[in-house]
C-alpha positions in Angstrom: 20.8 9.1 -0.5 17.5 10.8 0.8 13.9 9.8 -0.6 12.7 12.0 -2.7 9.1 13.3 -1.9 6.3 15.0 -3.6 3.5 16.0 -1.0 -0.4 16.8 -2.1 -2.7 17.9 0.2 -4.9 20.7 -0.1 -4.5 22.3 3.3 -1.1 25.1 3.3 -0.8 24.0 7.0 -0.4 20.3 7.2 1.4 20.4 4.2 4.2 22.7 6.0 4.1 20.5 8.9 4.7 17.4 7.1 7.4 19.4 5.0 9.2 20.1 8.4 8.5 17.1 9.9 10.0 14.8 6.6 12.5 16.8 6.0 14.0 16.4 9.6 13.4 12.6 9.5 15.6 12.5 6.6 13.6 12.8 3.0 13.9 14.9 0.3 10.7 17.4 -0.2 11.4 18.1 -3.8 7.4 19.7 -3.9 4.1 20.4 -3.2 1.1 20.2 -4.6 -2.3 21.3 -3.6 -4.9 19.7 -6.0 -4.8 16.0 -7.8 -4.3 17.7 -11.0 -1.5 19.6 -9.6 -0.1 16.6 -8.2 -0.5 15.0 -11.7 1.7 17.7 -13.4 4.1 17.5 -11.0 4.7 13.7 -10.5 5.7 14.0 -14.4 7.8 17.2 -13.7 10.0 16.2 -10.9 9.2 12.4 -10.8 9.6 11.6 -7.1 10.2 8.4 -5.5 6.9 8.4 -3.7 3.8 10.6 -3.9 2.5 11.1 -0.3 -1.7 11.7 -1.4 -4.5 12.8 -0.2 -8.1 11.4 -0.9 -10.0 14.6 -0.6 -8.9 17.2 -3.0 -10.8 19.8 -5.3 -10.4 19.6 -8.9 -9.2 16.1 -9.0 -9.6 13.3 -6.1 -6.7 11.6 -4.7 -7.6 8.1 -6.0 -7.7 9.6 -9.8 -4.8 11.6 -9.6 -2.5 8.4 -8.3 -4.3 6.5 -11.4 -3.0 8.9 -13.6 0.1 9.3 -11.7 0.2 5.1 -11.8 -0.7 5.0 -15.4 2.1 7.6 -16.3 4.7 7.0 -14.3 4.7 3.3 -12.7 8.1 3.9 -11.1 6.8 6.2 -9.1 5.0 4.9 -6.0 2.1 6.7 -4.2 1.0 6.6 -0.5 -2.5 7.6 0.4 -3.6 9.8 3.4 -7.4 9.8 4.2 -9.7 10.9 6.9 -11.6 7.7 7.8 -10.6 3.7 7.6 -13.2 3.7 4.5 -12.6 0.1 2.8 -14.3 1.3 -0.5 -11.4 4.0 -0.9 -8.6 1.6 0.1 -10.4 -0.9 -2.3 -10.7 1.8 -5.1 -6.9 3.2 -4.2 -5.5 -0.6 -4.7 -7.1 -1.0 -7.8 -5.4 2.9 -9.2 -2.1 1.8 -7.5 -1.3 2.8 -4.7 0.9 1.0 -1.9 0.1 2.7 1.2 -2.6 3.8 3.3 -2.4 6.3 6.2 -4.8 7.7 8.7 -4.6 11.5 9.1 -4.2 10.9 12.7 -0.8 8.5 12.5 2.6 9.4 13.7 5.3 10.9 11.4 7.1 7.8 12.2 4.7 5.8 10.5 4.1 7.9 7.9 8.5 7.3 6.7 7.8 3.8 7.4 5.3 3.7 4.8 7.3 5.9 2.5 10.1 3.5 3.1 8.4 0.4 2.3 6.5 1.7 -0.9 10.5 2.1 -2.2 11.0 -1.0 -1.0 8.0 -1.9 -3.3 5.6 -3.4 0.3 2.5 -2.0 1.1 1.1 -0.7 4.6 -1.9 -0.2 5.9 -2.3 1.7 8.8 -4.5 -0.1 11.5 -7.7 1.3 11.5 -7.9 0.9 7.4 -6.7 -2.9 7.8 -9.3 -3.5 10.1 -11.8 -2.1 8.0 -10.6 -3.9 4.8 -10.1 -7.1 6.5 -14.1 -6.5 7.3 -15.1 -6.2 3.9 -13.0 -9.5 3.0 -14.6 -11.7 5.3 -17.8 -11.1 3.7 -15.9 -12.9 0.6 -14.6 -15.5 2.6 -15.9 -18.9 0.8 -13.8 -21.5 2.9 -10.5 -23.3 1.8 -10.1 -24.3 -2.0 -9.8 -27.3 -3.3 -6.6 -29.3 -2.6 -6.9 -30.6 -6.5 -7.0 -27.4 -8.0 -4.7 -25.8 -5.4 -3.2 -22.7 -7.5 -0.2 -22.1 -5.2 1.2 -24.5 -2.9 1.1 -25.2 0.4 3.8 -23.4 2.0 3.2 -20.2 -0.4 -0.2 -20.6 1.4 0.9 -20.9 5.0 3.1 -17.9 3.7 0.2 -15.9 2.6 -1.8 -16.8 5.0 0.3 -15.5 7.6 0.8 -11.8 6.0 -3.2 -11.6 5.9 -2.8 -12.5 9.8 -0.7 -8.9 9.6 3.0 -10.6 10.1 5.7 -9.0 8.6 8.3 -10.5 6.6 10.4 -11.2 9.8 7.7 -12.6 11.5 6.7 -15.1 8.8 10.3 -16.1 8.5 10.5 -16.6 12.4 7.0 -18.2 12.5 8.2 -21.1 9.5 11.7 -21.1 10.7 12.9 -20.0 7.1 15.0 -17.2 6.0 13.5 -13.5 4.9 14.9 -14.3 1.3 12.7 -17.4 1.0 9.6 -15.9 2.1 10.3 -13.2 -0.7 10.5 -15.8 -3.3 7.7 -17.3 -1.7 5.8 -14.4 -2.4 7.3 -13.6 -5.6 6.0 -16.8 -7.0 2.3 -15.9 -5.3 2.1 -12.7 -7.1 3.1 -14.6 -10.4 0.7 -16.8 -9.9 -1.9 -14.9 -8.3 -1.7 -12.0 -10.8 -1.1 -9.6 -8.4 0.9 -6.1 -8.1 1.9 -6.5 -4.0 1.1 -8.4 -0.8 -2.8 -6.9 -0.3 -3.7 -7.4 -3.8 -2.3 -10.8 -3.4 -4.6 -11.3 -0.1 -7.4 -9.7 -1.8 -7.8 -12.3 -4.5 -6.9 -15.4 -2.6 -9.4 -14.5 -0.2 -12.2 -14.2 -3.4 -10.5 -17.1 -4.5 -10.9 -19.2 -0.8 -7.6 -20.2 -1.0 -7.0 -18.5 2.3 -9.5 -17.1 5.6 -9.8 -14.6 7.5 -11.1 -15.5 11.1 
């Protein structure tokens, strides 16, 4: 069964070319909107699988519009599109909720893997905004905690450590010669203990936190 998509984006034309260019990879455009309120209204009318956003919209901003979206409808997950690899905008998009964040100039193909893995509930950056974010971390990087009040242990932290490295599920399984299933408890029991909503949030704070670094 097809993905069903909801696209925002204030320019007609890439709109209809990502329409197109979605649709013949497979997902299910159920509609368009071209404002963040617009998107609002219609995340609550047709209640897609994933909201592809942009940041820059009249009216309403993409960031507030996948708060409200967020707030409203959790279910429903929302990909952001922006312009620049801005780290305060992927900072402020984590905190409304969103699980994916795009460059305008990426390929379609990663565009439906990032639709893919917000309904497999992971997040993606694309690698210009990863580079940018992972700037604005370091400048939080206080050094390793200590072992005595270690909040997760140490395997959830070679685990962790390895996905703010940018490894992917497989690759942390391959790299600690575990299964894919353990490293998703593994990360289950991080979020849990870490508070967090998904693998960046998770980074974000144990990086504040200096249980992990970023070299």
């Amino acid at each position: 069964m097809s993905i069903r998509l909801l696209l925002a984006d204030d320019h007609r034309m890439l709109r209809e070319g990502l329409r197109r260019s979605l649709t013949d990879a497979g997902f299910d455009v159920v509609g368009e909107a071209a404002d963040g309120e617009e998107a609002v209204e219609l995340a609550g009318q047709l209640l897609p699988e994933v909201v592809l956003m942009d940041v820059s919209m009249p009216h309403l901003g993409g960031v507030e519009a996948t708060r409200r979206i967020h707030d409203a409808h959790p279910e429903v997950r929302v990909v952001m599109l922006t312009m620049h690899a801005d780290a305060d905008v992927v900072a402020d998009a984590i905190r409304a909720g969103a699980c994916g964040y795009l460059v305008k100039d990426c390929s379609i193909d990663e565009i439906a893997d990032a639709i893919r893995a917000a309904v497999s509930g992971e997040t993606t950056l694309s690698p210009q905004l990863a580079a940018s974010m992972l700037g604005e971390l370091r400048k939080l990087d206080r050094g390793p905690a200590d072992p005595e009040e270690r909040l997760i242990t140490k395997r959830e932290e070679e685990v962790l450590q390895l996905i703010a490295d940018g490894c992917s599920t497989p690759e942390v399984a391959a790299k600690l010669y575990i299964s894919q299933k353990t490293v998703k408890n593994h990360l289950a029991a991080i979020y849990q203990k870490l508070d967090a909503r998904d693998r960046t949030q998770a980074v974000v704070r144990a990086v504040r936190m200096g249980i992990i670094r970023l070299d």
